[in-house]
C-alpha positions as CSV (number, residue, x, y, z in Angstrom):
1,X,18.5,-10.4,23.8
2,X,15.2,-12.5,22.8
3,X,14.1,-12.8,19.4
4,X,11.5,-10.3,18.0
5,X,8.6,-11.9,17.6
6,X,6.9,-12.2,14.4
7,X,4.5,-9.5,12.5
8,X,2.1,-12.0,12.9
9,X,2.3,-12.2,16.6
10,X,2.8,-8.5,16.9
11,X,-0.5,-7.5,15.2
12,X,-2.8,-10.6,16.4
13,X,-1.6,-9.8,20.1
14,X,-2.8,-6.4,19.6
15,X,-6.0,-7.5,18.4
16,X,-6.5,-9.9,21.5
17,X,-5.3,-7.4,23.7
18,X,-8.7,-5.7,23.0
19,X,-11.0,-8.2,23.4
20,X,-13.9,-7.4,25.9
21,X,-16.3,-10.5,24.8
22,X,-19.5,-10.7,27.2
23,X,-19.3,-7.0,27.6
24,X,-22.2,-4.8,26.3
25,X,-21.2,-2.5,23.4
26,X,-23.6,0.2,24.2
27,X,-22.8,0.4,27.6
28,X,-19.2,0.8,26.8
29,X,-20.4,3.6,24.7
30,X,-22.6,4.9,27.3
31,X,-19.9,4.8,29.7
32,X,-17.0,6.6,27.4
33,X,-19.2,9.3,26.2
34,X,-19.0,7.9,22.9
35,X,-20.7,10.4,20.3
36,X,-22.9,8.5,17.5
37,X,-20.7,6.8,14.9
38,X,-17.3,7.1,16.5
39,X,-15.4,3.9,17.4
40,X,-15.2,2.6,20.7
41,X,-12.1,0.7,22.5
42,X,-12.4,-2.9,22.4
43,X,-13.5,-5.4,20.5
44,X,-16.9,-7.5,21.9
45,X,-17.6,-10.2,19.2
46,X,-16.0,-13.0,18.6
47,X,-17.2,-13.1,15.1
48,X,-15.6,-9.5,14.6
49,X,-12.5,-10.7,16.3
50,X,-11.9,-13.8,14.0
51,X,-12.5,-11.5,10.9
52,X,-9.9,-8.8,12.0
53,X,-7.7,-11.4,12.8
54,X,-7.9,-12.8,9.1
55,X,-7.2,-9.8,7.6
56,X,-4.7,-8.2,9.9
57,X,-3.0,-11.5,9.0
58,X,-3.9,-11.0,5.4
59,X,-2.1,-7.4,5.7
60,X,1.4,-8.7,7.1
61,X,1.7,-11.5,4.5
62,X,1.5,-9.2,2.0
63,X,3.9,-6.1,3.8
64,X,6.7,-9.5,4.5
65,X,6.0,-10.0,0.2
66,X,6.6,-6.7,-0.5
67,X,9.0,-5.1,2.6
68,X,11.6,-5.7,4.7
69,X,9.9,-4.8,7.5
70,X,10.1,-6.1,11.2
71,X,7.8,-4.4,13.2
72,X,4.1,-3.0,13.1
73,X,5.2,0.9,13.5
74,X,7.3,0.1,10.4
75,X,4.6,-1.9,8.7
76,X,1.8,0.9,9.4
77,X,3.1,3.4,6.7
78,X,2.0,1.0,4.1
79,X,-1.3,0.3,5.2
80,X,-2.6,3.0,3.0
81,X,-0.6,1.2,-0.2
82,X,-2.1,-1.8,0.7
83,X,-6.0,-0.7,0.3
84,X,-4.4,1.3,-2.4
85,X,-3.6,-1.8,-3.9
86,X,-7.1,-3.5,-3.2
87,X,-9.1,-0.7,-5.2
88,X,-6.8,-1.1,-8.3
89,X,-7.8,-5.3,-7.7
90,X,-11.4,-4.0,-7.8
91,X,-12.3,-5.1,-4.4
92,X,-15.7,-4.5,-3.7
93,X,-16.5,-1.3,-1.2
94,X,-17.4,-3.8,1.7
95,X,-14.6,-5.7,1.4
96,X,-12.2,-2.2,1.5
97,X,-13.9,-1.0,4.2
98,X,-13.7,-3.7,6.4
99,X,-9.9,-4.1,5.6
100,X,-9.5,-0.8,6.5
101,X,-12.1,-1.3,9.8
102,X,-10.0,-4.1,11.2
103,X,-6.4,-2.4,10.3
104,X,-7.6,0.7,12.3
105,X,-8.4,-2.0,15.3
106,X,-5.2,-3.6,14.8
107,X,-2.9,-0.4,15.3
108,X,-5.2,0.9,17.2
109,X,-5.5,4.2,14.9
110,X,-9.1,5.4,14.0
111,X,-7.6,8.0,11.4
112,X,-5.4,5.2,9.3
113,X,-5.3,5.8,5.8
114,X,-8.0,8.2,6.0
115,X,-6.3,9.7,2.9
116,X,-7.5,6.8,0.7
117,X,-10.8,7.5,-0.8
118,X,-12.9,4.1,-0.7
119,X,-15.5,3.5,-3.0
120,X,-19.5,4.2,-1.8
121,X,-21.3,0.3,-0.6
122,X,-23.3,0.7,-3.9
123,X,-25.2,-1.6,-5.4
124,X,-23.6,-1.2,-8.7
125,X,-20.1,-0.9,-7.2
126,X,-20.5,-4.6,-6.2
127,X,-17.5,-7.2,-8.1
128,X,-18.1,-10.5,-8.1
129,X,-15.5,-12.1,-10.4
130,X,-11.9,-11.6,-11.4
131,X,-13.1,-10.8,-14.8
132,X,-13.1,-7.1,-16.5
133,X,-14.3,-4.6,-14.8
134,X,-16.6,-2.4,-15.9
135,X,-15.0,0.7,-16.6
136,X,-15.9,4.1,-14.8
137,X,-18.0,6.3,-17.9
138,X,-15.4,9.3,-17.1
139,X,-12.8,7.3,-18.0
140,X,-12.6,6.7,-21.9
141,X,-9.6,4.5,-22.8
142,X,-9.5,6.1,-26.2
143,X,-8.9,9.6,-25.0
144,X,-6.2,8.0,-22.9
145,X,-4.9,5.6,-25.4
146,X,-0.9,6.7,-24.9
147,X,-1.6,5.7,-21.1
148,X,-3.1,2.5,-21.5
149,X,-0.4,1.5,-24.1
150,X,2.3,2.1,-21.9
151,X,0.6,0.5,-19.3
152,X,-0.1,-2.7,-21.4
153,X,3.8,-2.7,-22.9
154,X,5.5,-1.9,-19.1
155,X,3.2,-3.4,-16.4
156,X,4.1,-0.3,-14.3
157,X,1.9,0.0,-10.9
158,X,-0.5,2.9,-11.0
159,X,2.7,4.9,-8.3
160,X,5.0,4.1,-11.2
161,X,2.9,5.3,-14.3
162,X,2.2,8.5,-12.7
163,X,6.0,9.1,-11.8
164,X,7.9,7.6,-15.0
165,X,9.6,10.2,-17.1
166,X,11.0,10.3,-20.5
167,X,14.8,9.3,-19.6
168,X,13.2,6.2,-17.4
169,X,12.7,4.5,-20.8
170,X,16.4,3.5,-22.2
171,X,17.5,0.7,-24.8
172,X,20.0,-1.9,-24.0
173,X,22.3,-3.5,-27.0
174,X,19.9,-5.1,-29.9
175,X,17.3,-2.4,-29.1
176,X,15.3,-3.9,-26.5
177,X,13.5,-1.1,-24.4
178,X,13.5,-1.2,-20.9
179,X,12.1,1.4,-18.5
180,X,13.4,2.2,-15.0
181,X,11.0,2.7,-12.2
182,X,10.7,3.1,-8.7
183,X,7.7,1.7,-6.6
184,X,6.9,-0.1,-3.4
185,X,8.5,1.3,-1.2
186,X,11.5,3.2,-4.0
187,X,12.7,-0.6,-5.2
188,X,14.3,0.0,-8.1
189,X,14.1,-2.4,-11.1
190,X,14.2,-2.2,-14.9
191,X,10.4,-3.9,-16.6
192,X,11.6,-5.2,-20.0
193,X,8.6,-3.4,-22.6
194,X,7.1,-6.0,-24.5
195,X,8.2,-6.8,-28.2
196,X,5.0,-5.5,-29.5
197,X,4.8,-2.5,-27.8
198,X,8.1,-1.4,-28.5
199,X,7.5,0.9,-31.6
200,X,4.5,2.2,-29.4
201,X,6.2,3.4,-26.5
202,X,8.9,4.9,-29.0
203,X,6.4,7.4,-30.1
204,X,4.7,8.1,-27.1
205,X,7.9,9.9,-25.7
206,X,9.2,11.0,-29.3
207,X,9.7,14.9,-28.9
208,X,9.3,15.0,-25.1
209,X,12.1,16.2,-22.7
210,X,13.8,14.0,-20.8
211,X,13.1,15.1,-17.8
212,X,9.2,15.6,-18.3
213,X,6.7,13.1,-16.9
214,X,5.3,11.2,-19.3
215,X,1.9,11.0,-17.7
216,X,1.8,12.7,-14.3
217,X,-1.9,12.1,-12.5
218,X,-3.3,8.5,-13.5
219,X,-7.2,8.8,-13.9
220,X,-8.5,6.8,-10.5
221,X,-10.9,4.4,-12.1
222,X,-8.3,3.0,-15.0
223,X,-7.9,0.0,-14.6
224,X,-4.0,-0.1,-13.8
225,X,-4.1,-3.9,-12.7
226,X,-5.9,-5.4,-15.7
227,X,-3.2,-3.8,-17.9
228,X,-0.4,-5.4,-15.4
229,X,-2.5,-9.0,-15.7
230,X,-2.4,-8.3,-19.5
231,X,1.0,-7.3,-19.3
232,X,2.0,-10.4,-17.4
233,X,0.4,-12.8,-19.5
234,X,2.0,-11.6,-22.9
235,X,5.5,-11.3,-21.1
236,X,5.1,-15.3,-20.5
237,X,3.8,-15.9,-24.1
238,X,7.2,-13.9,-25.3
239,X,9.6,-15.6,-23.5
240,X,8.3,-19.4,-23.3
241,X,6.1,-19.1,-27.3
242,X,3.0,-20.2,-25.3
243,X,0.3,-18.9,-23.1
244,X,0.9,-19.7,-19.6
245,X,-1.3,-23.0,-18.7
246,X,-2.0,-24.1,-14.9
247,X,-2.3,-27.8,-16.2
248,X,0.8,-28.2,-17.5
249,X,4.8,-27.9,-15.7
250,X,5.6,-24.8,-15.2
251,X,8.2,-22.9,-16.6
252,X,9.8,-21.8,-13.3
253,X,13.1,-19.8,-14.8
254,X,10.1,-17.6,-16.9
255,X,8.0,-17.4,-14.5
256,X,10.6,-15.4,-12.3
257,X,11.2,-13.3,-15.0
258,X,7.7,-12.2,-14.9
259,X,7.3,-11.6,-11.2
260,X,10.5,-9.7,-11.4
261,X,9.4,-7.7,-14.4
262,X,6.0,-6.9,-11.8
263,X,7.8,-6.3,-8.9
264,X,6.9,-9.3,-6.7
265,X,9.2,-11.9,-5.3
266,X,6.8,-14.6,-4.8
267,X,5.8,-17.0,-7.6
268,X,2.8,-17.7,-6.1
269,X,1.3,-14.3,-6.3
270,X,1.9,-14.1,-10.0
271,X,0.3,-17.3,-10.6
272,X,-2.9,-16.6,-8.8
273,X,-3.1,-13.0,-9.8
274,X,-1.9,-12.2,-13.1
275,X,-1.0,-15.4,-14.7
């Protein structure tokens, strides 16, 4: 038996496979019957190919980061994670849209992840820097200061903050607090809560059952990931006694308790996106 080929081959040949360049678009559409609006097989620019190509690519990368997956029907389930994932990033509603444009193309599905609500191509939606985001004016981080605490002391993905109950918060001997959590897929790991918080997240579950959700529903436009950036930066400053500097050698043993503490298995990602 051959070896399967890779995800990367798998989704770029099913890109290629639909490429109709020097073809006329609107005759295509003329000759399928095609109603206003709705897709049409095929792809006729070569422009539009090599930016589908990118960020089908761009989509495998990050399933191999995250999965064990081998093919694209396994792989297709998490699409809607993945632009999931890009919202809570603040990726501007262009750059969404056309992730989700060219994954559609890719699997050839034009109802993919028609569940995930993308934000409206406004001109005030538009992020152009990694910096904070300005925060949706229904969303008051006062009134939800127990959630943004906990958030800030666990690093717990949006999935995980709306799931975690009382009993997924234990102590191990010396008192350190820990809380269990299931995400990506149900990977199970234990996020160590930060020193700080530790008295915080004591009385935020103080009286509650142990098997009541701590949280439930997680408000769409809080800003999960800024709270796992912040959470990731102070988890380095309490293991290594210093903020986390690009210039200088890197602490490699603390830096993979940080991207195990997130959830990721790839150094790289923590660097670039949190650290």
């Amino acid at each position: 038996m051959g070896k399967r080929p890779s995800l990367k081959y798998q989704i770029t040949q099913s890109l290629i496979k639909q490429k109709r360049f020097g073809e006329s678009k609107y005759e295509a559409k003329r000759a399928g019957n095609v109603k206003f609006g709705q897709p049409v097989d095929g792809i006729f620019s070569y422009k539009t190919m090599k930016v589908y190509l990118d960020e089908a690519v761009r989509f495998v990368n990050w399933v191999k980061e995250n999965y064990k997956v081998k093919t694209l029907e396994e792989a297709k389930k998490y699409v809607g994670e993945y632009l999931e994932e890009g919202k809570e990033r603040k990726l501007s509603a262009w750059t969404l849209k056309l992730q989700r444009s060219a994954l559609r193309k890719a699997f050839q599905d034009s109802e993919l992840a028609k569940e995930v609500q993308l934000p409206d191509r406004r001109k005030e939606n538009i992020v152009r820097s990694r910096g904070d985001a300005v925060r949706d004016k229904n969303f008051s981080e006062e009134r939800n200061k127990d959630m943004v605490d906990f958030a800030k002391a666990t690093g717990l993905r949006r999935s995980g903050m709306s799931k975690v109950r009382v009993r997924d918060v234990f102590e191990m001997d010396g008192g350190k607090l820990f809380v269990a959590t299931r995400e990506k897929g149900g990977r199970y790991r234990e996020a160590p809560v930060l020193e700080k918080y530790t008295e915080r997240v004591r009385e935020i579950i103080h009286g509650k059952d142990p098997d009541e959700e701590i949280f439930g529903k997680i408000h769409s436009s809080a800003d999960i990931h800024s709270y796992r950036r912040e959470y990731a930066q102070e988890l380095y400053r309490e293991i290594t006694g210093e903020s986390y500097d690009p210039a200088k050698d890197k602490d490699k043993e603390a830096l993979q308790q940080v991207s195990e503490a997130l959830g990721h298995s790839r150094l790289d990602v923590v660097t670039r996106n949190y650290l």
